[in-house]
Every structure is written in structure tokens, then in C-alpha cells.
N, C-alpha and C positions, 0 to 999 in steps of 0.2 A: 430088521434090515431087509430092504431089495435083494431079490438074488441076485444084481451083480454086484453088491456091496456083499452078503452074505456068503458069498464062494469065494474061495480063495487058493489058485493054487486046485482047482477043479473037488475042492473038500469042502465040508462044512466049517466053517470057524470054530463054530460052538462045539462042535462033534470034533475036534481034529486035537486027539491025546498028547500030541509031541507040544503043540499049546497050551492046554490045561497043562502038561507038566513044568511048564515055564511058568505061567502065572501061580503053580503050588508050591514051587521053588523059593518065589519073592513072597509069598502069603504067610504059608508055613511058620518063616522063623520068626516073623512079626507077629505072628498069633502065640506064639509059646511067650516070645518075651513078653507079653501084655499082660500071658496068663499069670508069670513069674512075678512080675511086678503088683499083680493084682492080688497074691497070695501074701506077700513081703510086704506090701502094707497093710495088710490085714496083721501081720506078725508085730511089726511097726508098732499099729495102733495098741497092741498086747502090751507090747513092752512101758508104753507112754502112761498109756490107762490105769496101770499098776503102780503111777506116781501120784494120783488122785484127779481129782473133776477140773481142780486149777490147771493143772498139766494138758488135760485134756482141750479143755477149753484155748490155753494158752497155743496148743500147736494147729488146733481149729482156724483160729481168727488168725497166726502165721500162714496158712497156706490160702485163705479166705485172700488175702494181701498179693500173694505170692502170685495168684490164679491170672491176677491183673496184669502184671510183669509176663508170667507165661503167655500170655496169649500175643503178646509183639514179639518173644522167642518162638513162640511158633511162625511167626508172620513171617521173621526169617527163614528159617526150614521151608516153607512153602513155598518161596521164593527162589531158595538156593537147590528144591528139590525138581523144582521145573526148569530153571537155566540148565541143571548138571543132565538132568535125563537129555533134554533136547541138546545138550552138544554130544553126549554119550553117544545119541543115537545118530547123528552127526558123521561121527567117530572123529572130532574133531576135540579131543583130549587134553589137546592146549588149551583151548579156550575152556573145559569143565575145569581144571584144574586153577586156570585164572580166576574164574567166578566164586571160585572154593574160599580163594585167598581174598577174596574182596567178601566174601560173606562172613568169614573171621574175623575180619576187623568190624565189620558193623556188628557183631557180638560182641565181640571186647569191649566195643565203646557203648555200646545199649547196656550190656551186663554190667561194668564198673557206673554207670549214671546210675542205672535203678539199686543196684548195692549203698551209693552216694547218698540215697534220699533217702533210702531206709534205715541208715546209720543216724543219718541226723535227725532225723521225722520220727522214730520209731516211737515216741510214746504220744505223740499225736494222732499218728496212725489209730494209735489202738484205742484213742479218747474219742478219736472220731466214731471208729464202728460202736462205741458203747461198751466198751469193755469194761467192768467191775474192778477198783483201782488193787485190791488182793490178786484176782486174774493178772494185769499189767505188772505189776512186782515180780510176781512168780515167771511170764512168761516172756520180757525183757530177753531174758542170756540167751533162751533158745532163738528166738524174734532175732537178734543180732549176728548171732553165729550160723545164722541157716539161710536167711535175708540179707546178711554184705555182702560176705561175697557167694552172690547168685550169679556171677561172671561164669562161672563155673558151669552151671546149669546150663546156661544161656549159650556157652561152647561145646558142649557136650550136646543137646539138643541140635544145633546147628549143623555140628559135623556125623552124626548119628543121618542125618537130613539128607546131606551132600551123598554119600553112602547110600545109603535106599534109591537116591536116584542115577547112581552109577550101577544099579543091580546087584548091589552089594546087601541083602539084607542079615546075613548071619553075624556079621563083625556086629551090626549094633546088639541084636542078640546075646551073644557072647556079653559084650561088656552090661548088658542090661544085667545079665545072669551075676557076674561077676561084682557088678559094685553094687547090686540088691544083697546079694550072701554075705560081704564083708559089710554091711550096712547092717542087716540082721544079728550078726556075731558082734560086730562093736555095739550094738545095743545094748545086748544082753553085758559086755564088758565093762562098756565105760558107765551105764546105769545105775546097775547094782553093784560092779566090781565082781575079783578076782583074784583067790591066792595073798588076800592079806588088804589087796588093793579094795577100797570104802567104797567107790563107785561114785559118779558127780551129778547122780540124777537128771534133770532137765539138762544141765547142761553135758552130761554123755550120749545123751538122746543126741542135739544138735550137732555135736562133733562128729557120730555117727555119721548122720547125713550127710556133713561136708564133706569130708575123709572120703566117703566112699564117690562123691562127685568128684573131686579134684582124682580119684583113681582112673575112674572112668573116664574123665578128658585126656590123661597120659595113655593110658592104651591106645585110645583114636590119633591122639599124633603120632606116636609110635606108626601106628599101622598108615597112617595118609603119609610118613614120610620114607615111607617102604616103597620101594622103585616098583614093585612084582606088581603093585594093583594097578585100576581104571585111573584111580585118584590117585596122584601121586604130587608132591608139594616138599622142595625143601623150604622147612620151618628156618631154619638159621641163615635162609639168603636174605637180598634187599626186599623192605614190601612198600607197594607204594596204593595211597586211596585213589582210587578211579571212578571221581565222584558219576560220572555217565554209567558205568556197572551197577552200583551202589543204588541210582535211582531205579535202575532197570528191576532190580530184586525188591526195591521198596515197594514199587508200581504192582507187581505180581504180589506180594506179600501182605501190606498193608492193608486189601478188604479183610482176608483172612484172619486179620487180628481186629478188624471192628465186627467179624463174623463172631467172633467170639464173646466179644465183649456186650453185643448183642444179646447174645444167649444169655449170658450169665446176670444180666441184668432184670432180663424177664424172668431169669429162675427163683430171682429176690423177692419179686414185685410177687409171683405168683405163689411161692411156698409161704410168704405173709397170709397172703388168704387162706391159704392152708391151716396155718396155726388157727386162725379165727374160728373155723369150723369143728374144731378139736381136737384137744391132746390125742387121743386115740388114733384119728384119721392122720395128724401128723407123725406119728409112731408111723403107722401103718405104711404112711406114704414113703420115709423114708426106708422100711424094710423092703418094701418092690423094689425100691429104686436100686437099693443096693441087690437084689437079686437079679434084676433085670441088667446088670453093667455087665454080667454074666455073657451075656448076648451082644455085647458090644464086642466080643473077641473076637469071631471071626469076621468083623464087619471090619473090626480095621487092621486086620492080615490082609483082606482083600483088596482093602483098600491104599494099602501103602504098592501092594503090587499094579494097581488101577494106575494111580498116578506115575509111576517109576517107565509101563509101559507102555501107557499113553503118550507120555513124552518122549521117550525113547522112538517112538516109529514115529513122530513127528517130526524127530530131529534130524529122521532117515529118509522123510519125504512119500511116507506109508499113512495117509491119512484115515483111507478104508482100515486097515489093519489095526489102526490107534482106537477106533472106534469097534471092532472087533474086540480088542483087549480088552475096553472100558465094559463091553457089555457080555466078555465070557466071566470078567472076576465078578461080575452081578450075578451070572447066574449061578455059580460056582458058593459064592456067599450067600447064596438067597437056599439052599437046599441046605447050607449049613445053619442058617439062623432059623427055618423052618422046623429042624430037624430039633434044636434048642425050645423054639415057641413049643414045639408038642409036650415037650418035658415040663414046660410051664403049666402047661393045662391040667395035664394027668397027674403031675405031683404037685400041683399048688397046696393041697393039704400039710403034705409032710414037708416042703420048703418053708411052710409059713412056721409048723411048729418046731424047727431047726431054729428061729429068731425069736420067736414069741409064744408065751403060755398062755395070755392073755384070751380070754375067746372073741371080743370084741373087737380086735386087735385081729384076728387071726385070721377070723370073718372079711374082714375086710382087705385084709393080703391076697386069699384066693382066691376074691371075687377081680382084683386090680388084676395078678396073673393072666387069668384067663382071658383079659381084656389084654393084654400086654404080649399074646403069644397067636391074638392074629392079628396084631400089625408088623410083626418081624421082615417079611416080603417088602413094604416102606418103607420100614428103619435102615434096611440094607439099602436102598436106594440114596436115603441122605449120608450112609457112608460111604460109599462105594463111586454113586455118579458125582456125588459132591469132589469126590479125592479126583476123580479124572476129569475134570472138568479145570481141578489146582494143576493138574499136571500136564495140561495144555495152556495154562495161563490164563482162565479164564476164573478168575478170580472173586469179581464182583457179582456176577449171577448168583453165586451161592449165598453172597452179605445177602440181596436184595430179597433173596427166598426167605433166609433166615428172620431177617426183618418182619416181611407178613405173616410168615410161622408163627414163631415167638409171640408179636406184640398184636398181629392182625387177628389172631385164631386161637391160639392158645392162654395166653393172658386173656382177654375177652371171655374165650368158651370156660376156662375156669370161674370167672366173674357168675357168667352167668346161668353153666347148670350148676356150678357147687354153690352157690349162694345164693343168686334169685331163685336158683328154682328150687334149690336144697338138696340136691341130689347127692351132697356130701363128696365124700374122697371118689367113688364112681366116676362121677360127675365130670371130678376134676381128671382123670384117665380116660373119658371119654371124648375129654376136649384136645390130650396131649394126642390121643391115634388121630383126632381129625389134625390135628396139624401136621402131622409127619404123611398122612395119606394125601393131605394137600402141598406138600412139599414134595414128596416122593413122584407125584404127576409133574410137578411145573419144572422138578429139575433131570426126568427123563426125558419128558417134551423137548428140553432144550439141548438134551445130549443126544439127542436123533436128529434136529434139524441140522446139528453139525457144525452153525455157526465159530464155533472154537478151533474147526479145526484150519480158519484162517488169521491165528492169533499171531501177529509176529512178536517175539522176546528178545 
């Protein structure tokens, strides 16, 4: 920033501790819950895994389905967390609370359709991706009971949304903490059983999961219909659809879910090339990756505080200030994930043989590592200027970025150093940093020129 965008208040932005403790406030409890969750599925998977490879598979190719549904429940959140910030910071409360109520009902109705297809679809579903018809028998009850009703999700997701961008980030926290433990315990419960009780295997796994979602959406009404918050909503008065709101949140939301949808279809395209290169480098690939998700945590604490802030001083008519916020939670995150890339470097040994005995296999983790712990500085950018950027409304820059990443650079550079040129798994980590250090520039670029911050919502 210019120094007269960079002073504020005759202080540094960057330097000025009573803001860092605001953006550590909203970061903070978004980084524990992620950590929480990130732990609790790893417990998850324990519990699943110890029903055999059909199990496993079977809850694979469920959340493989699911990923698809979540990324238009995100679309909402993204949507409902830039209308709520910008009236927040507004301080026009009536209208964050109206938007709230119009963003529950496009959940309700998205959540009950995609629950709708999956009841009736589900063993097409799973004939489509190729599933093994022993897989498909076995993994049906969970696929039904986890997959209907995703209404659940789909509200809980949403209103978790509204919340972070009313500055509320510990309640979702809390219930993240809350319906992950009773999801954990009913695992082990409904599983294997208890005091006599047999346990219903695959199908205690799934009730787990619901049970502990439909928990976690009763706490958040509970609390949204609590007079004392930002958000505040009676649940039992008239509600009515306000198709002009409903587009406003689609408009803002909907790159964000072809954002996604984007990604994860280059993630297909590209981990196929992967297997072809071999079993080893696909081990391999997959063990970074899961250590490297490691380093996603505080990129999106900071990033749920990026977009919550950003929108909030927009909604207050503080455009300098919104862009101050977008780029203290970067720098704030960027000395965190640096702090993580070192830990990759210097222990890449002993993280790889934490997963693998393999040497071939092991080899090839610490060489990925040490690639993977100096692009953390650009990883934090695609989380961080991506989320402020949603949280000014400026929604499609990040599809159009994602777009050339993914399919321009990434899919490509995997093509062709892991396979024309043979450079194997390397190869293929040396095409992911160029994509993320070419994404990381084109969507800084664009959060300095500022353009966003004449977005009307």
C-alpha cells in the first residue's frame, strides 16, 4: 500500500496490535475448529477402516458424491457471508438478519433436492463412478443415511456462514467441537456397540454422522434465535422467499461453487496421471497431500477473518481499511504457514516415516515436502486474498484464476514434466507450486488494484 492508504489513524496498519488482535480473534477459533475436525476425521476414518476395505471404499465414493453437493453449500455460505458482513458493518442488522432468512430457505430447498436425488439415484450414482457391485451392497445404508438427508449439512454449513460474517466466529467453533465429539463417541457406539448392545457397523458409522449434523444445526437455531447476538431471527414467525435477495446471494455465490467444482475436477483429471506413473508416486502423492492439509489450517483461520473483515468495513464505507484487513490477515497467515513450510523441510524425514516404511515411497515424500514448504507464502495468498476478495463480492476473479491454475498450468505442467518429460511425482509438485505462485500473483494483483472495492451487493 501507498502511504496514504498504508496510515491509518496516523499508525501503520500492518504494525497497529489493537488490529492484529481483531483479525486473531476471528482467525483463531476458525483454526482450532479445522484443527478439530481435521483430527475427528482422521478418528472417523479409524473407526470405518476397522469394518474392512468395502467400508472403506464405500464411505470414499459417499463423500467423492457428497464433495459435489458441498461445493453449492458452499456457494451459499459465501454468499450469505458477504451480504451479512457488509450489512453488519453497515450496522444495518435488519437487513443481515433478513438475508440470514432468505439464505435458509435456499438451503432447505438445495439441501431437501440434493437429499431427493440421492435417495432415488443412489445406486446409479455409484454404477457411474465404477464402483465394485460387493462395494455398492455394502455401502448403500451408509450412502442413504449420510446422503438424504444432507439438508442438514447444507443448514448447518450455511448458518455457521452467516455467523463468521456477523464476527461471530466461536459459536461455529463450539458446535464444530461439539457435534465432531458426539460424532467420535457415537462411532465407537453405534459401530461396535455397547453394554450388551451388537453395534450396526456401516450403518452406526452413518447415523453417527447424522445425529451429530442435525445436533449441530439445533445449537445454531438455538443461538440465531437468541435476542443477545448480531444475528438474531425468530425461527417460528411468518417467512416469506424474496426471489430479488435469493438472486443477490446466488450472484455472489455461484462462481464460488463453479470455483470449486473446477478444482476438483482437475484434481481427477490430474491424480489419473498420477496412478499411471506409479503405485509408489501415487502412495507418495497422496501421503504429502495429506500432510501438507496440515498447512491449510492457518490459511483458512485467516481467511475466514479476511472475508468477515473485508466485508464488514465495506459495509461501513472504510474501503482503505477493508484492504488493510485483507492484507494484515496475509501477512499474519503468511508467517504462520512459513513457520509450518520450515517444519516441512527439516522434518520431512521423520513425517514421511510417521506414514511410510517404504524407502521408495519415503524418498519421494521428502523430496515432495521440501518442494511443498517453499510455496507456503502463495498458498496463503490463494487462501487468504481468494476469501477477501468473496467477502467484497467479488466472486468470479477467483473461478477465472482457479480456471487457468487448475486446467492452464497445473493439469498441463503435470502432463508434461511428470510424463513427457518423466520427472515422475517431482515433476508433478513442481507444476502444483507453479500454479499456486501463478495464482498467488494474478490474485494479489487484483486485490491491490482494488477494483472490488466498488462491488455493489
Amino acid at each position: 500500500m501507498n502511504e496514504e492508504k498504508g496510515l491509518i489513524n496516523g499508525k501503520s496498519f500492518l504494525l497497529d496490535w489493537n488490529r492484529i488482535k481483531i483479525v486473531l480473534v476471528l482467525a483463531i477459533p476458525a483454526m482450532i475448529e479445522n484443527t478439530l475436525q481435521v483430527f475427528i476425521g482422521v478418528v472417523d476414518t479409524y473407526f470405518v477402516s476397522r469394518l474392512g476395505t468395502e467400508a472403506i471404499a464405500g464411505v470414499g465414493i459417499t463423500n467423492l458424491i457428497m464433495n459435489i453437493y458441498i461445493a453449492f453449500f458452499i456457494a451459499i455460505g459465501v454468499g450469505t457471508t458477504a451480504i451479512v458482513a457488509r450489512n453488519i458493518g453497515a450496522g444495518n442488522t435488519e437487513a443481515a438478519n433478513y438475508s440470514l432468512k432468505q439464505s435458509i430457505i435456499m438451503a432447505l430447498g438445495i439441501g431437501i433436492v440434493s437429499g431427493l436425488i440421492n435417495l432415488t439415484f443412489s445406486i446409479r450414482l455409484f454404477s457411474l463412478l465404477g464402483a465394485e457391485e460387493r462395494v455398492i451392497d455394502y455401502a448403500i445404508p451408509y450412502f442413504l443415511i449420510v446422503a438424504g438427508p444432507s439438508v442438514f449439512l447444507c443448514v448447518m454449513m450455511v448458518l455457521s456462514s452467516a455467523l463468521r460474517g456477523s464476527g461471530d466466529t466461536r459459536t461455529p467453533m463450539n458446535v464444530g467441537v461439539i457435534a465432531n465429539i458426539i460424532n467420535a463417541i457415537l462411532d465407537y457406539v453405534l459401530i461396535f456397540g455397547i453394554f450388551g448392545f451388537g453395534g450396526l457397523g456401516i450403518v452406526g458409522a452413518a447415523l453417527a454422522t447424522t445425529i451429530s449434523r442435525i445436533v449441530g444445526v439445533i445449537i445454531l437455531l438455538v443461538k440465531i434465535n437468541d435476542k443477545k447476538g448480531k444475528l438474531s431471527i425468530n425461527i417460528l414467525e411468518k417467512w416469506n422467499v424474496d426471489k430479488k435477495a435469493i438472486k443477490s446471494i446466488t450472484r455472489i455465490g455461484l462462481p464460488a461453487a463453479f470455483e470449486k467444482l473446477i478444482m476438483r475436477s482437475g484434481q481427477l483429471v490430474y491424480s489419473g496421471m498420477i496412478i499411471k506413473i506409479g503405485t509408489e508416486a501415487y502412495a507418495a502423492h497422496n501421503i504429502a497431500g495429506t500432510i501438507e492439509s496440515f498447512s491449510y489450517l492457518p490459511g483458512f483461520g485467516f481467511a475466514i477473518a479476511a472475508s468477515t473483515l473485508v466485508g464488514q468495513s465495506l459495509g461501513a464505507e472504510k474501503p482503505e481499511e477493508a484492504e488493510g484487513y485483507g492484507l494484515l490477515s496475509n501477512l499474519l497467515s503468511t508467517i504462520f504457514m512459513v513457520v509450518v513450510g520450515a517444519i516441512f523441510y527439516i522434518a520431512a524425514p521423520f513425517l514421511a516415516g510417521i506414514f511410510t516404511k517404504d524407502a521408495e515411497v519415503s524418498i519421494l515424500v521428502v523430496k515432495v515436502l521440501r518442494i511443498i514448504a517453499f510455496f507456503q507464502p502463495f498458498l496463503c495468498i490463494t487462501f487468504v486474498i481468494t476469501s477477501a476478495l468473496q467477502g467484497a463480492g467479488d466472486t468470479k476473479f477467483p473461478m477465472y484464476s482457479t480456471l487457468i491454475g487448475i486446467w492452464g498450468v497445473r493439469v498441463l505442467g503435470v502432463y508434461f514434466l511428470g510424463i513427457v518429460l518423466k520427472m515422475g511425482l517431482v515433476g508433478v509438485w513442481i507444476a502444483y507450486a507453479f500454479d499456486i505462485f501463478i495464482r498467488g500473483i494474478i490474485l494479489m494483483t487484483r486485490f491491490l488494484k482494488g477494483k472490488w472495492k466498488l462491488i455493489k451487493i
